[in-house]
N, C-alpha and C positions, 0 to 999 in steps of 0.2 A: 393541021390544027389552024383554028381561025383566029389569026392576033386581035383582030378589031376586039372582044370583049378580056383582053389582057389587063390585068391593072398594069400598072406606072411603078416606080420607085416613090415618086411625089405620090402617090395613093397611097403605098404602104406608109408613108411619113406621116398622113392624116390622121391614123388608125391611135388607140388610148389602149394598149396592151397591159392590165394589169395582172399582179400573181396576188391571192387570198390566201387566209386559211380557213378550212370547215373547221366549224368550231360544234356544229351541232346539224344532226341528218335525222329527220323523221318520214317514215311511210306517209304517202299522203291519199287515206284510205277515199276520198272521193272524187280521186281521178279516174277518167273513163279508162284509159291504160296506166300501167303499173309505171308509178313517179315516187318521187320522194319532196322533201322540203328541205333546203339547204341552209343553212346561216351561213354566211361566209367575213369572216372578219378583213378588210383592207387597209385595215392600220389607219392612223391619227386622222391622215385626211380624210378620208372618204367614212372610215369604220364600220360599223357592222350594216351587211346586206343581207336580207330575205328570195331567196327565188325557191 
């Protein structure tokens, strides 16, 4: 295995890992393949997200 594209420990530090809740999922009938729409709630600070 080739280390050169290894991340770091210091890389992993960079990263912004957060946990959601789905609060709400809908089909998303005009995607070219089969998707959904998600709400995901991240609490006070961030709160509620669309993907």
């Amino acid at each position: 295995m080739n280390n050169d594209n290894m991340a770091t420990f210091d890389d992993f530090k960079k990263l912004d890992i957060r946990v959601g809740e789905i609060i709400k999922v809908e089909f998303f009938k005009k995607a070219k393949n089969p998707a959904y729409k998600l709400w995901i709630d991240f609490g006070d600070e961030i709160g509620i997200k669309k993907i």
